[in-house]
N, C-alpha and C positions, 0 to 999 in steps of 0.2 A: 716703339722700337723694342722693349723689355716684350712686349708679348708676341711680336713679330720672333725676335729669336725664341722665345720657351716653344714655341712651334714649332720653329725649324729641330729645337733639339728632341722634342719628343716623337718629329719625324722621324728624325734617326736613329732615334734608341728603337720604335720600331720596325724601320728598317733592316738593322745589325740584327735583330731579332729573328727576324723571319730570314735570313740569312744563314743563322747559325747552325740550322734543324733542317734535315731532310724531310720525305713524305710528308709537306706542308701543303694543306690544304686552304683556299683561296676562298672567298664568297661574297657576294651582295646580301645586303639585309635594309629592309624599308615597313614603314609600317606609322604606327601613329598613337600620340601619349598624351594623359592628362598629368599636369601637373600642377604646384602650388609654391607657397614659401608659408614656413611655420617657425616657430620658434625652435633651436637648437635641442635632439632628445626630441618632439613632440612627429611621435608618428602617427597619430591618430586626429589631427586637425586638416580636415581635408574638406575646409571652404576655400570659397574665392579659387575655384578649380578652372585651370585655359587648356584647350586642347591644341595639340599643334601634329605637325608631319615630322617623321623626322628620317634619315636616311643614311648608309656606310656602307665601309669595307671593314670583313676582318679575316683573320689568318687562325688558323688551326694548326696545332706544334704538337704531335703526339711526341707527349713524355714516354709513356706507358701503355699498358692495353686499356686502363683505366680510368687515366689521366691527359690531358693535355693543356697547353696555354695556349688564350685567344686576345690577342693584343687588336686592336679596334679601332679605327679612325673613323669618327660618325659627328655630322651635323645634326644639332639637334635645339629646338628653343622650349626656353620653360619660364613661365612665369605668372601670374596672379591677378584677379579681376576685382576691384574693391568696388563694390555699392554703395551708393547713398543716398538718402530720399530726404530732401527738403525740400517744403512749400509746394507740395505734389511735383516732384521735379524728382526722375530718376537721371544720376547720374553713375556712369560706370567708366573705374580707370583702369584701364587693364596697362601692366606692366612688363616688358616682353625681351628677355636677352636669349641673345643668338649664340651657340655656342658649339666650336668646334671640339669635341670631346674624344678623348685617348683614354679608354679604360686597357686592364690587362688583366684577364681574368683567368683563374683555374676552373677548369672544367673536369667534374668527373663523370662521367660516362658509365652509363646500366645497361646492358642489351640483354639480359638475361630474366626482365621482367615480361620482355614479348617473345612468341612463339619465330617473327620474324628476325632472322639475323642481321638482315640487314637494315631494318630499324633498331630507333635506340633512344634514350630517355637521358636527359644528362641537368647536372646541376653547374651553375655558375656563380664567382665570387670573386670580387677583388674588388682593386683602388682604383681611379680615375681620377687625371687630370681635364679641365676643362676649361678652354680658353677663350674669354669673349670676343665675339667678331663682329658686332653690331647690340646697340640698345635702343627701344622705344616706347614709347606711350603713344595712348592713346584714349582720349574724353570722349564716352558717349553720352548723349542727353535723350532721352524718352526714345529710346532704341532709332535715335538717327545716329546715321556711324557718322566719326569723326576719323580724321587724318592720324595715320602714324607719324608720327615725331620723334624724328632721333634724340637721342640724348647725350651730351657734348661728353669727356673723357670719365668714361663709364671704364674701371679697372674691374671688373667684376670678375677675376679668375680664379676658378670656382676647383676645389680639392674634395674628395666624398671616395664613398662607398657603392656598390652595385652586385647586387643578389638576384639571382634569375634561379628559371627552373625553364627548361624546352624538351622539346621531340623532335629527332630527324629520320626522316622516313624516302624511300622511293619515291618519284612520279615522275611517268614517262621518259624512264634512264635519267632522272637530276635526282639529286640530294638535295632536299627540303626541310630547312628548319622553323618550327614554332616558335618563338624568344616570350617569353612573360619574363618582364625584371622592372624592379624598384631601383632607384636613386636616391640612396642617400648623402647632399649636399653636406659640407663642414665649415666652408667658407663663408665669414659674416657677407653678406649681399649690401654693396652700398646703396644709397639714395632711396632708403624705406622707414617706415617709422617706429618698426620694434628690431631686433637683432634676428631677423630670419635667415633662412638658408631654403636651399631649394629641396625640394624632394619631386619624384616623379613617376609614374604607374606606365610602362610600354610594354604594346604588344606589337612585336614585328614578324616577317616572313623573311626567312632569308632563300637564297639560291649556292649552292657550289658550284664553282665555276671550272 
């Protein structure tokens, strides 16, 4: 119930958000991310790497000619694959939460790097809450797959960071973005064996709508 409503209210904070601001632009964005879990601070340990799909809506708030906020409602999973090898026996346990994700990002905005106007080069940065919607595992033995298994009151609602760089450009009268952004998790992750947090590497396509 505790994560059922932090949903409903981060629905509506970005709702009241995108309310507030005119010339509010709308868009799809889908695409596909590797991620991990590493120790707190450690950006540079990127084993036991899972890849997944991940997919959203977000909203564009020109602040400024410069500037604007992009508040974000995006499914997305991220989680970790551990090896091990005894007695010639590989076993692989991948770890896998589902998570409804609300970043709200500042975006600033460069058009003046390209000759075209109506492309544009922009940076991204802000906080993100993220709220579990599903957990699983899953044992693989000598690359036979095994069954996903939920994982019974998994509270894993996950608090972090989110750093992008993209391009939006023309094609065929739509506005098309490139998204490259990292994920940095904050929230200790329950049911693992050191204090990790998640982190995450995506690259998406988005559409204006």
């Amino acid at each position: 119930m505790k994560t059922k409503n932090q949903i409903l209210f981060a629905a509506a904070l970005l709702l009241l958000s995108s309310t507030a601001f005119s010339q509010i632009n709308i868009g799809l964005r889908q695409g596909v991310a590797a991620s991990t879990f590493s120790d707190k601070g450690n950006l540079y340990n990127d084993n036991e790497v899972t890849f997944s799909y991940n997919a959203g809506l977000f909203f564009t708030i020109p602040l400024n000619k410069s500037l604007a906020l992009q508040p974000e409602v995006n499914y997305v999973r991220k989680g970790r694959c551990n090896e091990t090898t005894e007695l010639n026996t590989t076993v692989e346990t991948d770890f896998m939460l589902h998570y409804l994700q609300v970043p709200v990002l500042l975006q600033y905005r460069n058009d003046q790097l390209l000759n075209k106007s109506n492309s544009v080069f922009y940076l991204n940065a802000g906080p993100y809450a993220a709220f579990v919607l599903n957990t699983q595992t899953r044992i693989t033995e000598n690359t036979e797959g095994g069954l996903l298994v939920p994982v019974p009151d998994s509270k894993n609602t996950d608090w972090g960071a989110a750093f992008g760089i993209g391009f939006q450009t023309p094609i065929r009268k739509k506005d098309v973005r490139f998204d490259l952004r990292y994920d940095m998790g904050l929230s200790e992750i329950e049911q693992q064996p050191s204090e990790y947090r998640t982190k995450a590497l995506s690259l998406t396509v988005g559409i204006l709508l």
